[in-house]
C-alpha positions in Angstrom: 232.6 97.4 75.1 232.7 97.3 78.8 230.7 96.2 81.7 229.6 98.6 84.3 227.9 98.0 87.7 225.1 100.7 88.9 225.4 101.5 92.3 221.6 102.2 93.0 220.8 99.1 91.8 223.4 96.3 91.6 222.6 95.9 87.8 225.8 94.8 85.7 225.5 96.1 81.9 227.3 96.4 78.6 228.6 100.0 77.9 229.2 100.7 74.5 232.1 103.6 74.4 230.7 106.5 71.5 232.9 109.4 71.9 230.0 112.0 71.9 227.6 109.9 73.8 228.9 112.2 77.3 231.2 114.8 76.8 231.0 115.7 80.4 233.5 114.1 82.1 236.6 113.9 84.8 239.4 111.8 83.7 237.8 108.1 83.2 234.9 108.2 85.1 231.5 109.8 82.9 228.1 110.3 83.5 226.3 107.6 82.1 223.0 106.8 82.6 221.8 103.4 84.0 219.7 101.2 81.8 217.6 99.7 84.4 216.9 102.2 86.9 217.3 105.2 85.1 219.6 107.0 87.2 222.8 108.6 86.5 226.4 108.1 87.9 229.6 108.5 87.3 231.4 105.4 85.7 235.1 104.6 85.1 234.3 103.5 82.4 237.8 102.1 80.8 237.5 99.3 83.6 235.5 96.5 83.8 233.5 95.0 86.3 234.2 90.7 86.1 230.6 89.8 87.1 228.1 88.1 84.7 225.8 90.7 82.8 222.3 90.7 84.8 220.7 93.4 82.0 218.3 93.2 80.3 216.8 89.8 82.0 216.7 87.1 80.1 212.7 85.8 79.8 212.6 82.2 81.4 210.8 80.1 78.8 208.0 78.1 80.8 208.3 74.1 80.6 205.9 72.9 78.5 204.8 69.7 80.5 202.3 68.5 77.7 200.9 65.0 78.6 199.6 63.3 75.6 196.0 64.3 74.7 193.3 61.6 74.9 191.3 61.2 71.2 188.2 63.1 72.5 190.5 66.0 73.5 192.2 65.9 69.9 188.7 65.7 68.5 187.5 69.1 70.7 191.3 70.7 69.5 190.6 69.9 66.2 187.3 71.1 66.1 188.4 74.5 67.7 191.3 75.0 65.4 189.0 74.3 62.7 186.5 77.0 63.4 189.2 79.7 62.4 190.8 78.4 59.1 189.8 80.6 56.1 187.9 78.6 53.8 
């Protein structure tokens, strides 16, 4: 597995080498297509590019700042949780 850098997009990705993935080729470079935008280049792809793998982006999980719930506001929660239980 190598990593390859697009040069449309500046995306670095994981290349997995399968012999009959692109059978056109010119020495090491292929035509592989880019993951992100879509495009097609030519790759050398028995060399790898150092910097850190940008694709696919990794989903920031959002802080959950949750400040403790007064008893009227656990009372209303309860109550609307409650409304969808199966009896």
């Amino acid at each position: 597995m190598g990593r390859l850098k697009c040069k449309n997009c500046g995306v670095v990705f994981e290349y997995n080498y399968r012999p009959l993935d692109s059978l056109v080729h010119v020495g090491p470079y292929k035509r592989v297509k880019c993951p992100s935008c879509g495009k097609s280049g030519w790759f050398n792809v028995y060399s790898s590019v150092k910097d850190p793998v940008t694709y696919p982006p990794q989903e920031k999980k959002p802080e959950q700042t949750e400040q403790p719930l007064s008893q009227e506001e656990q009372e209303k929660r309860r109550i609307e949780e409650s409304k969808y239980e199966k009896a």
